[in-house]
N, C-alpha and C positions, 0 to 999 in steps of 0.2 A: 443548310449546314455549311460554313467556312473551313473547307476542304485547306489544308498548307500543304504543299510538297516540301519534302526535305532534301534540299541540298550537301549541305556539310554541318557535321554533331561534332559537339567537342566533349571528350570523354576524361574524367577527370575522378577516379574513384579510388576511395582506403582499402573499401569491401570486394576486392575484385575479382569474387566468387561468379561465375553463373553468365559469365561474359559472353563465352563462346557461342553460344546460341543467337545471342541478340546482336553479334557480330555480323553472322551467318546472312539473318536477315537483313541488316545495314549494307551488305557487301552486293547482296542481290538484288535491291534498287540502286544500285552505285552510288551512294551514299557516301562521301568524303569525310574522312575523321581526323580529329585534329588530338592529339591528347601531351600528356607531359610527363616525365619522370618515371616511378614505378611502373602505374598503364600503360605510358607508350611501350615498354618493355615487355609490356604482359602481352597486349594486341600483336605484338611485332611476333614473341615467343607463339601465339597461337595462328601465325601463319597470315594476317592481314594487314593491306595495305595502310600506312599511317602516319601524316605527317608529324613531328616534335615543333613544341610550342613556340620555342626560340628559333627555332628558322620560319617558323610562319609567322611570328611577331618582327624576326629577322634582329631581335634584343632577348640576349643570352639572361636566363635567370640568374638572379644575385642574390644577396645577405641569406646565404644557408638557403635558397629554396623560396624565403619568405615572399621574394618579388618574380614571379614565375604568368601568373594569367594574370596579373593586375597592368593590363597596356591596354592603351584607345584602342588598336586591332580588335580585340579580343571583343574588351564590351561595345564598341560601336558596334560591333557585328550583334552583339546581340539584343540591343535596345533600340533597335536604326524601326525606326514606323515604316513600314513596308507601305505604307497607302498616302507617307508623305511626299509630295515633290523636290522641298528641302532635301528632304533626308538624304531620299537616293540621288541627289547632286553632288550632296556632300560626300557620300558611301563613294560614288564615280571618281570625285576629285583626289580622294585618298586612296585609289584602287584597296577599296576596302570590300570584301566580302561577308554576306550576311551566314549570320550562323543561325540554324533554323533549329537545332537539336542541343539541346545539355544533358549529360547525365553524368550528377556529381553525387557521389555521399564525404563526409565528412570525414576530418582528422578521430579518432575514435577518444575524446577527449573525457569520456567519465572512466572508460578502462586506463586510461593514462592516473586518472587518479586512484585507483583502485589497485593498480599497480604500483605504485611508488611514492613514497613521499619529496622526496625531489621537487623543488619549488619548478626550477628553470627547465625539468624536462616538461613535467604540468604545462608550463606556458605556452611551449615549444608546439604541444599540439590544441594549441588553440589556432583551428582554423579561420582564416583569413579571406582568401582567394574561392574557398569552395561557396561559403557563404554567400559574396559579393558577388557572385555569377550563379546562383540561384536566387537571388533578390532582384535581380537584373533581368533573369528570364523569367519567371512570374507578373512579375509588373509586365511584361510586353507579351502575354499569353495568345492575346491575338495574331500574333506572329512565329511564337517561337513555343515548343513544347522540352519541358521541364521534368526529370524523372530523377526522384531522388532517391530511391528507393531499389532495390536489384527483385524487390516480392512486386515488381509493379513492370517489371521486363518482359513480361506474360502481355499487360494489358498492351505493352506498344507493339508489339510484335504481331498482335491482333489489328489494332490501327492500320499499322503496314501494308498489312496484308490483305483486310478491304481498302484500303483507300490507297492502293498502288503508289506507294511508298511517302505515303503522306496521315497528315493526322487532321480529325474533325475537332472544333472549335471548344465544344463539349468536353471533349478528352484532355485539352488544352488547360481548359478553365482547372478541372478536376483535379489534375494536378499541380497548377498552378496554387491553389488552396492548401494540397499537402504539403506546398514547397513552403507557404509562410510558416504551418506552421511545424515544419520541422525547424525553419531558423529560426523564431522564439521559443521551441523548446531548447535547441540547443543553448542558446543565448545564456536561458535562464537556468542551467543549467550548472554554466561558467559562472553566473553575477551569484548564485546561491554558493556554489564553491568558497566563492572571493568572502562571502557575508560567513560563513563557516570560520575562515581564515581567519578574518580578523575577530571573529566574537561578536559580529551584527547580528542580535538575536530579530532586532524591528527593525528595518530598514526603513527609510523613506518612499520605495515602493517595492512590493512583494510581487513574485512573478512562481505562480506553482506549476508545475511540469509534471507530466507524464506522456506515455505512452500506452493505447488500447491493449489489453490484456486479454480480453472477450467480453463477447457480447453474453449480457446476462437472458436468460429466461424472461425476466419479465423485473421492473423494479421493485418497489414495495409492496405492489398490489396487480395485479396483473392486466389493469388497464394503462399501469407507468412502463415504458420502458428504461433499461439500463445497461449501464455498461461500468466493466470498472478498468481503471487505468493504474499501471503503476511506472516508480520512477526508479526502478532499479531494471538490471536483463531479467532477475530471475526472484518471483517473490517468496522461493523456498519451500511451496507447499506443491506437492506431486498426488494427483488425483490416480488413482489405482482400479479406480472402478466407480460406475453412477454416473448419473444424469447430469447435465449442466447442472451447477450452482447459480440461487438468485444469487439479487441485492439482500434478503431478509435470510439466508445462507452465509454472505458472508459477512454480512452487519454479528450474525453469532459467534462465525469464526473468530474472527477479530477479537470478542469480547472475550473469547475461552484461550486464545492468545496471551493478553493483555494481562487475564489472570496466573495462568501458566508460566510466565516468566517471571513471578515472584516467588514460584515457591523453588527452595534449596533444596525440596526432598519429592518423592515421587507421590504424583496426584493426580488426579479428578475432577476436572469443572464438569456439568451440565448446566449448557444452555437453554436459556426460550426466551424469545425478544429483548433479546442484548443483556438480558440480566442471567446472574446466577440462583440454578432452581435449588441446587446442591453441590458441597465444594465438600473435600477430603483430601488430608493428605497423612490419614490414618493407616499404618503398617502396609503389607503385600497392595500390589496393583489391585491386583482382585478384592480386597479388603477399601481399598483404597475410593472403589467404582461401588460397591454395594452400598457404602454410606453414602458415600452424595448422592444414591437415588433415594435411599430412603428418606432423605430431609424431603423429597416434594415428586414423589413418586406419580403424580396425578399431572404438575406442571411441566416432569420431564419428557413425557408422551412427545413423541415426535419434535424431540429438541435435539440438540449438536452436542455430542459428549467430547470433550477435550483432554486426551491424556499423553502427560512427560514420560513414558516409557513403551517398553514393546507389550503390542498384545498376542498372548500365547493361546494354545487351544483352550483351555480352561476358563479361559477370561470372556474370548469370541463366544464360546456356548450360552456363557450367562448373558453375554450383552444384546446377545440373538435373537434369545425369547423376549426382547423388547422394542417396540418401534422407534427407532430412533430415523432424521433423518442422515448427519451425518457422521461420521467417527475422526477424530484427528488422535493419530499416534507416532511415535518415533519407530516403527518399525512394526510388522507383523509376519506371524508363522506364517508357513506354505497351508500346513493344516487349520489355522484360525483363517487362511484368505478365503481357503475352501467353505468353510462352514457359511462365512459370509454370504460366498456365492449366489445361495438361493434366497438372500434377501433382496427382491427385486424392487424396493423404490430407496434403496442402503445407500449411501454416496460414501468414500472414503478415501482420505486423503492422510498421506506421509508428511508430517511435518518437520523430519529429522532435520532438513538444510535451513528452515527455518529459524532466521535469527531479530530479534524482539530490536529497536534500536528506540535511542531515547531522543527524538525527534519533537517538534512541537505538533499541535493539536489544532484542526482546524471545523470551522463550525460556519455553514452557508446560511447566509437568507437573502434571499432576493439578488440585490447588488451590493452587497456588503458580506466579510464575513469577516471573524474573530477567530484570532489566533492568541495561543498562548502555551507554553510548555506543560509538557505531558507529566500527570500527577504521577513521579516517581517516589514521593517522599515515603522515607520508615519511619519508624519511631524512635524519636531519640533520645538516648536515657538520660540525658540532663535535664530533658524538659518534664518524663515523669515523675507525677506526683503522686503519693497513695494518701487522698484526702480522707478517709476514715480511720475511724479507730484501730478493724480490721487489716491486715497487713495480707495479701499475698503469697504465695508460696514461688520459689520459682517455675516451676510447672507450671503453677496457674496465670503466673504471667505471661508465660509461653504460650499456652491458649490463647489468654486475652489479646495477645498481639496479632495470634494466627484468627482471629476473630474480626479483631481492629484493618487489618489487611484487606480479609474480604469485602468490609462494608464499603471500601477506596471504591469497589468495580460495583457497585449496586446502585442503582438509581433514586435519588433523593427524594424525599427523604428517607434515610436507611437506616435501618434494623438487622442486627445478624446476631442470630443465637445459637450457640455453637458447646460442644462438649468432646472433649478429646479430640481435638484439631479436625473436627467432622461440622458441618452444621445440620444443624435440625428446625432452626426457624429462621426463614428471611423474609423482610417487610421489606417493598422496594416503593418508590417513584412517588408516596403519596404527599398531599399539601399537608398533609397536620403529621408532625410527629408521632401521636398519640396514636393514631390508625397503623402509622407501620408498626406500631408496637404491638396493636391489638390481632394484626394480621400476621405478624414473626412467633407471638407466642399462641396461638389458635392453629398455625401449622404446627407447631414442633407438639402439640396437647393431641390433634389429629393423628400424627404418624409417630411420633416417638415420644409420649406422654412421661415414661422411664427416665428419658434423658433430661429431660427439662431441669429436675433435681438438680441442685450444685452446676447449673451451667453458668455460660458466660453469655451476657452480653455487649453487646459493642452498637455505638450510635455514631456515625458517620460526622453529627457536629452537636453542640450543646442543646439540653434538653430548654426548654423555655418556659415549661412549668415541671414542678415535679410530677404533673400525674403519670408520664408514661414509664417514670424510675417505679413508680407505685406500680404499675401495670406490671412490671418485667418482676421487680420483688414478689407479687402477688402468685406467680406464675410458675416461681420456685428457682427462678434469678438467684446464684451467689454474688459475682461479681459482675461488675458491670463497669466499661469501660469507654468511655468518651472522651472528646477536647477538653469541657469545660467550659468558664468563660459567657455566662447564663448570669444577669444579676439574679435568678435564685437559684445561683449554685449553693446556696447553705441551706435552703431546704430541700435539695436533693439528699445532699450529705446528710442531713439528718433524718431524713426520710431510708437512708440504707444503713446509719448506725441505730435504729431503733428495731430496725430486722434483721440486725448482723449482717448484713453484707458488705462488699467487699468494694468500693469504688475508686479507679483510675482514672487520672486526667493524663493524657496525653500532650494538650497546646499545639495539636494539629488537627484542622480539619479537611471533611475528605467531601464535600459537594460534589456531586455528579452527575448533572443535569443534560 
């Protein structure tokens, strides 16, 4: 184990929370510190000794701060190969000193954007100098230890203090790793900024960022592991009670998310494996959550119910008596958290700060993956058409559209048949058209037989033969609503003006693979 003593650390931090401690320890192996501006102020205010950067470079900072640790002092001290003979001839002849310790964090440059729209202050904290002196100490790890981090002033402090004021090689490396890649996520962080600014939706190369969020349970199946990351401080959803969340937790959250932020009025997804089992956004909450179980009361068993508004005691009693695993709402009674209580495998989570953004879409395989913006489209009235005889009611286009909406989140090929803005049958994910049709109208004949009459259905993209319009007609289909755009779109249409129905083309489709 390559034991380093520490000589002199140069301390140079935004975040200059949590210092005093790690001070403490730097002071009681006589530890020499070098630091600059704020910090030097801050070390000085908490009582320890501290050189300032420009009397130890002996070259006063300039241009605003911009040129403050960018001097040979500084980085030979910290890239000089300790096990070279050049080196330390060179370090000799420049009475230059090796610096054994960094601990930088960063200009805080995505709250700079988040604060202000201001170009020049933006730029202003784009850090420079903190970067270039943790690239510096990383690459010479064997020499020099790296701490970029103030949640990682625990681990050196530990080093310390076995290794008598020095650090193992191990620890070194370790950090050295978090140090790159805290500066490509930064990086990428600024180039995505810049690609935002100007309207670069493709860039010539793509750099995705985040930061660990937690570790998951387990990933898709419980011999993966997972983890999820995100690129924001805070991803808005506040867990209130339960068990860690998987990756197949929050692959549902997500999708009752995604749903969620379309509708204007208050609603109800139910999840189970990324699709929707049952959607409503039919009168009271409570009204709201009874319909979307009843469309697939059997597939919502232990799925993620998603709802836009608070849940009260009345609502928590009925969602009770059912297994779910997890709940997402804007807020819950003292007396509904209670009731919850005693459901012991229940996870639930506040999604009130949670906010939907219209970002692009990304999809892995292997060493490649495919991006493309995220299917926000609605239906636009110039492009509908009512190719049958029949004509629509406003209502019922009202339906047909809150119908057309849902098939967007459903797995292709998609089916949703739906009756007073509730559904009652959804065909999801299958290769033939035909089968989601025969599996949307077999549930809704299953569990809500009543409603089938006069419903609506909606197909995600053009039908390619008419059997599955025949399916949906046969089944008690009035209206039915698709893209279009099938060369036998004229025996659809005639296949629904010979049974009176009612068929919309829209000229959007909604793939979702």
């Amino acid at each position: 184990m390559k034991i380093k003593k520490i000589n002199n650390a140069l301390i140079s931090v935004s975040d200059k929370s949590n210092l005093d401690k790690l001070l403490q320890f730097l002071s009681k192996y006589k530890i020499n510190i070098i630091s600059s501006g704020g910090t030097f102020n801050e070390i000085k205010k908490l009582g320890y000794k501290c050189t300032e950067i420009s009397r130890y470079t002996k070259f006063n900072e300039m241009l605003d701060g911009r040129v403050k640790t960018l001097h040979p002092k500084i980085h030979a001290g910290i890239l000089s190969d300790r096990s070279s003979k050049k080196h330390r001839r060179q370090m000799l002849k420049k009475k230059f000193k090796n610096i054994d310790l960094i601990i930088v964090n960063f200009y805080p440059f995505k709250e700079a954007v988040n604060r202000n729209k201001n170009v020049k202050k933006i730029i202003e904290n784009i850090d420079i100098g903190g970067p270039t002196m943790v690239r510096a100490a990383a690459k010479n790890y064997n020499d020099v230890s790296i701490i970029t981090s103030k949640g990682d002033y625990n681990s050196l402090i530990n080093e310390l203090r076995e290794y008598k004021g020095g650090t193992s090689l191990k620890f070194r490396e370790n950090m050295a790793s978090k140090a790159f890649g805290l500066t490509a996520y930064y990086d990428s962080i600024i180039s995505n900024w810049f690609y935002k600014k100007l309207n670069i939706k493709f860039p010539e190369t793509k750099t995705l960022f985040g930061r660990k969020f937690a570790q998951l349970r387990y990933g898709e199946n419980p011999h993966q592991e997972g983890s999820i990351y995100i690129n924001e401080e805070d991803i808005g959803l506040r867990k209130l009670r339960g068990k860690n969340l998987s990756y197949n937790n929050y692959n549902d959250i997500f999708s009752g998310l995604e749903i969620l932020s379309s509708f204007k009025k208050p609603g109800t997804v139910i999840i189970k494996h990324a699709n929707p089992s049952g959607v409503s956004i039919n009168g009271s909450p409570l009204k709201s959550f009874e319909e979307s179980y009843k469309c697939d009361p059997i597939s919502a068993f232990g799925g993620v119910v998603a709802c836009n508004f608070k849940i009260n005691e009345t609502l928590a009693r009925k969602m009770s008596s059912i297994f779910f695993e997890v709940i997402l709402f804007k807020g819950i009674d003292k007396k509904a958290l209670k009731i919850f209580g005693n459901k012991k495998n229940l996870t639930l989570v506040d999604i009130s700060k949670f906010k939907i953004k219209k970002n692009q879409q990304i999809k892995y395989f292997d060493n490649a993956f495919l991006l493309q913006d995220k299917n926000h489209k609605i239906i636009e009235n110039k492009k509908i058409k009512f190719v049958t005889k029949l004509k629509p009611s406003k209502k019922e286009l009202n339906n047909a559209e809150f119908a057309f909406n849902i098939c967007k989140f459903v797995k292709s090929n998609s089916i949703v048949i739906s009756n007073n803005f509730s559904t009652i049958g959804i065909g999801a994910g299958q290769p033939s058209r035909l089968d989601s049709c025969k599996i949307a109208t077999e549930k809704a004949k299953k569990f809500q037989p009543k409603k089938l009459k006069n419903s609506v259905a909606a197909s995600d993209a053009f039908f390619p033969f008419p059997d599955g319009v025949k399916k949906l007609i046969n089944s008690g289909v009035k209206i039915i609503i698709q893209p279009g755009g099938s060369i036998r779109d004229k025996e659809a249409i005639k296949a629904a003006n010979k049974a009176k129905v009612k068929m919309i083309f829209t000229g959007i489709r909604h793939f979702n693979h």
